[in-house]
C-alpha positions in Angstrom: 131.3 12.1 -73.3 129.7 12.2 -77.2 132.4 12.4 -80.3 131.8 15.4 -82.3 132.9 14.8 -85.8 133.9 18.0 -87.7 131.9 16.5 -91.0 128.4 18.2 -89.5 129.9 21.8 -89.1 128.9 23.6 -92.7 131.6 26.5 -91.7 135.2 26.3 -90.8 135.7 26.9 -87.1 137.6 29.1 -85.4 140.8 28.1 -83.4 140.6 28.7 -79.4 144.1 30.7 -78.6 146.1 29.1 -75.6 143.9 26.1 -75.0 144.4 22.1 -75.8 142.4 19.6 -75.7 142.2 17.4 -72.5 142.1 14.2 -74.2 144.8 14.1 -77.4 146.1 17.5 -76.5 145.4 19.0 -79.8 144.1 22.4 -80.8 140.4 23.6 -79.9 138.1 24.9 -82.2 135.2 26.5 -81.6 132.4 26.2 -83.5 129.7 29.7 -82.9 126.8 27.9 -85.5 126.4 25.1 -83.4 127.6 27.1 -80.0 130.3 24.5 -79.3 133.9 23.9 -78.5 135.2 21.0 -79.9 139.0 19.2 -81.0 140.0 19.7 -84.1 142.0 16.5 -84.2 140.1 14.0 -82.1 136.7 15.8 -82.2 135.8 16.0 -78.5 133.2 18.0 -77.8 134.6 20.0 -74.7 132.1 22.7 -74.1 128.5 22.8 -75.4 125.5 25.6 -75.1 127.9 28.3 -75.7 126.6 31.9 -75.5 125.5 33.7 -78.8 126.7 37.3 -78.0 126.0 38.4 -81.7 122.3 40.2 -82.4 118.9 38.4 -81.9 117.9 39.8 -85.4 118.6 38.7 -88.7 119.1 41.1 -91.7 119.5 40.1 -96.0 120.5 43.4 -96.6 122.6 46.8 -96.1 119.2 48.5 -95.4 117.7 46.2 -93.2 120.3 46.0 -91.3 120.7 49.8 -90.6 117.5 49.7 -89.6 117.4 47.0 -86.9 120.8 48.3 -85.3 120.7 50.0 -81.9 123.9 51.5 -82.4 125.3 54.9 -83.5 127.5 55.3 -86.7 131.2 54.5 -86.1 133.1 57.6 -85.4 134.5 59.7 -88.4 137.4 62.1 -88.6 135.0 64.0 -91.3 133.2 65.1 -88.7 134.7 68.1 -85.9 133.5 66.3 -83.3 134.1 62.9 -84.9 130.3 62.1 -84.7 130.1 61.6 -81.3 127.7 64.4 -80.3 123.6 64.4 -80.9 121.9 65.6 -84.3 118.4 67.0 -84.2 116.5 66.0 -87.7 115.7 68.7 -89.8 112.4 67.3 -91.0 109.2 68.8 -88.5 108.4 64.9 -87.3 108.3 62.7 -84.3 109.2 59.2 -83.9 105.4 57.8 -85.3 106.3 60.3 -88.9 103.5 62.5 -87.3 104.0 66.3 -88.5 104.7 68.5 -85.0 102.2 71.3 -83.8 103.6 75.0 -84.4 104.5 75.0 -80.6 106.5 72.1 -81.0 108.2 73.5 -84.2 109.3 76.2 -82.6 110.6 74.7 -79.5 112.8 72.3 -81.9 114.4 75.1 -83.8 115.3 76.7 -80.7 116.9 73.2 -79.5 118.8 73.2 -83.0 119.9 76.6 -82.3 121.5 76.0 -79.0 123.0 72.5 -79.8 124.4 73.9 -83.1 126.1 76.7 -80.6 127.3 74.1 -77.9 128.7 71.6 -80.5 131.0 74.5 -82.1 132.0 76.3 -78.3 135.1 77.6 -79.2 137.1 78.8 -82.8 139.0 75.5 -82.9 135.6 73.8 -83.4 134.4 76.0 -85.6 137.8 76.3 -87.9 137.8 72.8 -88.1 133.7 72.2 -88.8 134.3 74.6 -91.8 137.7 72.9 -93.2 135.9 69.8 -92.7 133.0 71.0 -94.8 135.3 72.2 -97.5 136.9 68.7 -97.9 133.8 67.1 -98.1 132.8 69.1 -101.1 136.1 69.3 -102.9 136.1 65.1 -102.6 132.6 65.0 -103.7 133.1 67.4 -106.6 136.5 65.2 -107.7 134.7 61.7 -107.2 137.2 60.7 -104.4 135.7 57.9 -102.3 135.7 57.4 -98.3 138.9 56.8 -97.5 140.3 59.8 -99.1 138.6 62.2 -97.0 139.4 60.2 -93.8 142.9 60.6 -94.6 142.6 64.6 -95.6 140.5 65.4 -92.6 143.4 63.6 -90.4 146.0 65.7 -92.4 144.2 68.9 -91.9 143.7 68.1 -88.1 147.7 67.8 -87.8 148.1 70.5 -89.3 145.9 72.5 -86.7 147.5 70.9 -83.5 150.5 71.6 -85.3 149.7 74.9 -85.2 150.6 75.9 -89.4 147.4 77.5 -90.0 148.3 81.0 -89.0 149.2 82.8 -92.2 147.1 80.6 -94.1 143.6 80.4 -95.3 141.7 77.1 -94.1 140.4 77.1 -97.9 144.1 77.0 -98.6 145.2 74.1 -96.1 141.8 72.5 -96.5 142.6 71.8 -100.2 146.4 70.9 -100.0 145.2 68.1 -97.1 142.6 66.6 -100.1 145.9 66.7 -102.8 147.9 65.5 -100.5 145.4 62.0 -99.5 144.5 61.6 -103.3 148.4 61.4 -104.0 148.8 59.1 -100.6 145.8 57.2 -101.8 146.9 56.6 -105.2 144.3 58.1 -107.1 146.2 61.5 -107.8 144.1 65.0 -109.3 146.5 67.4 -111.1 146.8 70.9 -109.3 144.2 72.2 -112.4 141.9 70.0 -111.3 142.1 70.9 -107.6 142.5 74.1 -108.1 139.1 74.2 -109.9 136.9 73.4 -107.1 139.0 74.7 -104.6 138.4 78.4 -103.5 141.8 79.6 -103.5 144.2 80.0 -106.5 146.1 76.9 -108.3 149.9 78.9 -107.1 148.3 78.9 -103.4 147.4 75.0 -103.6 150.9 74.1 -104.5 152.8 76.7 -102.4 150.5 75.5 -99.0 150.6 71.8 -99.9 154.7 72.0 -100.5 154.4 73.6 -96.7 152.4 71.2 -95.3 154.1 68.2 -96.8 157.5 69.5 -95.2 156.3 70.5 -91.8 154.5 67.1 -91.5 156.9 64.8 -93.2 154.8 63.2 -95.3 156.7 61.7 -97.6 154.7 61.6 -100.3 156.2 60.5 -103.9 155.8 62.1 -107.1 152.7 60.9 -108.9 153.0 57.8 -110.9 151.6 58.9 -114.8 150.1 55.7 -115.2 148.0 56.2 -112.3 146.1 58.7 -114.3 145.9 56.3 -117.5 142.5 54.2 -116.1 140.5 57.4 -115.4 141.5 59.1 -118.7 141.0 55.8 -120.8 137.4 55.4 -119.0 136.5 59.2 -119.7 137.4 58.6 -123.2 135.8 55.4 -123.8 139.2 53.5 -125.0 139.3 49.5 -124.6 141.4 47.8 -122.1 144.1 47.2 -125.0 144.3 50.9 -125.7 144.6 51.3 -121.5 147.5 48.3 -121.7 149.3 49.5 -124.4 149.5 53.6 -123.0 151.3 51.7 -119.7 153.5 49.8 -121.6 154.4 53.1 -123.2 155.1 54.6 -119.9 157.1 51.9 -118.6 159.4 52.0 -121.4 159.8 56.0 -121.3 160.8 55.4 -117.4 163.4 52.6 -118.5 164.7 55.3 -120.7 164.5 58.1 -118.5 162.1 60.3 -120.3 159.6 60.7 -117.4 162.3 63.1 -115.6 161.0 66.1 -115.2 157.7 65.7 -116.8 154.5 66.7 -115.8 152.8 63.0 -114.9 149.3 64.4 -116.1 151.0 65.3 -119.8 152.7 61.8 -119.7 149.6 60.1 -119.2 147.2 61.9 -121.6 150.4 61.6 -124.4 150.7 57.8 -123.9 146.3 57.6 -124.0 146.7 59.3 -127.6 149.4 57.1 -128.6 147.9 54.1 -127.4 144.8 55.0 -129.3 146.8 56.0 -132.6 148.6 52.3 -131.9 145.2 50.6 -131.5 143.3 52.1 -134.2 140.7 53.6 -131.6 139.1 57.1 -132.6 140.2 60.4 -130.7 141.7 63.6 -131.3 144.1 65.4 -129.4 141.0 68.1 -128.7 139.3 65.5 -126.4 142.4 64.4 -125.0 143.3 67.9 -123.7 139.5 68.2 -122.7 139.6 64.6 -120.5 143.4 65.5 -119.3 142.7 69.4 -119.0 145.9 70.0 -120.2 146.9 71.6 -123.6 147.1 70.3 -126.8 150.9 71.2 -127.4 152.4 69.2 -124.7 150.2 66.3 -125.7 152.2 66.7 -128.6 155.6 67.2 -127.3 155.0 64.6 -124.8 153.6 61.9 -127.3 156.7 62.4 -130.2 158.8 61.7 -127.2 157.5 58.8 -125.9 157.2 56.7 -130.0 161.3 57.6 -129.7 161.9 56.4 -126.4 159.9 53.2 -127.7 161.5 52.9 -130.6 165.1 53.2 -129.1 164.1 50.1 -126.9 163.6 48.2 -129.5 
């Protein structure tokens, strides 16, 4: 039987679980470039010809790849029915790019029509495709990425088996389930900022999320400031020293205890200023409270007390 060194393979194999090698007894490998199975210690080839079950095709890119697949998209909890059911396209055109006759139109609107009815059957369905629709643009208007939505669209759907809806507006739990997954996700928004894409009122956000949070045990802890620092720092156009320097100030006002009972957001957009001031990088308090949307008075408050709590480190 032919050696098979492992000097020809050009990528590392992978290990074969449960199975030794007949010969030294070592560990199997197996190799899928060159389709065999071979010993990683002796470099017996035990099995050759090995079946390929990845795709025929070949793709260089995202695109091309999305293209050539034969499957559907992976299922999504941003979706009511998790993706699983049929879409019709919008645009008027069959499967050459041909534009339909009237007749044909017709007949697909009235095919949207009745699928758009049997995908949302009952009121669960359709409360859930509306609070589904609301997260998506509250995230998109906020700049929160994928995951973020995933885990608000899970939090609203818990909340609706749970049963807390009743007494509540789904614009109201909707938006609590995206504040909640930006805190669990550790890229926080301040209740001003929710509050100004959501639909319902900033004292709603925080009464529903603080009602949700219980009833689910989430758990979640109270928002680091200096998770806030690299957005506000990038809005503002500060260097990376400036960005350093406003965490080091953070750190020392939580060895000294001043963080207790502070509003993280006026925290972080106190320490930015600072750091600038410290850095000799232009801004005013004005842009600040712009970037931080949070007044110019606690900016103050917040950034006198922080050069103490430094200085009483020292």
């Amino acid at each position: 039987m032919p050696l098979q060194t492992t000097e020809r393979q050009t990528e590392e194999p992978r290990p074969t679980e449960g199975v030794d090698c007949p010969e030294c007894g070592g560990h199997l490998r197996t190799d899928q470039q060159h389709g065999e199975t071979v010993c990683g210690d002796c470099g017996l080839v035990v099995e050759e010809d090995d079946i390929d079950r990845g795709p025929e095709w070949r793709a260089f890119n995202a695109a091309e790849k999305d293209k050539k697949s034969r499957v559907g998209a992976p299922t999504t909890n941003t979706m009511h029915d998790k993706g699983l059911s049929t879409n019709i396209d919008w645009r008027n055109k069959d499967a050459y790019g041909r534009s339909l006759s009237s007749r044909q139109r017709e007949k697909m609107q009235r095919l949207r029509t009745w699928n758009e009815r049997f995908r949302t059957k009952d009121s669960r369905d359709r409360n859930l495709k509306q609070a589904l629709g609301e997260i998506d643009r509250m995230a998109s208007a906020l700049g929160l990425p994928k995951n973020v939505r995933e885990t608000a669209s899970v939090i609203y759907r818990r909340a609706l088996q749970d049963d807390l809806l009743p007494g509540r507006s789904i614009e109201g739990v909707s938006t609590a389930s995206v504040y909640a997954a930006a805190r669990q996700a550790g890229v926080p928004r301040s209740l001003d900022e929710i509050a100004e894409v959501s639909r319902v009122s900033k004292d709603e956000v925080a009464r529903t999320y603080r009602y949700v949070s219980r009833e689910l045990s989430l758990g979640i802890e109270p928002a680091d400031p200096g998770q806030y620092v690299p957005r506000f720092a990038s809005s503002l156009q500060l260097s990376e020293e400036a960005e350093l320097r406003a965490r080091k100030l953070l750190e020392t006002a939580r060895a000294e205890g001043v963080h207790s009972g502070k509003s993280p957001v006026g925290l972080a957009a106190a320490a930015i200023y600072a750091a600038a001031l410290l850095t000799n990088e232009k801004t005013t308090q004005a842009k600040v409270s712009e970037v931080a949307d949070i007044s110019e008075v606690t900016i103050r408050n917040r950034y006198h007390e922080l050069l103490e709590a430094e200085q009483a480190a020292v």
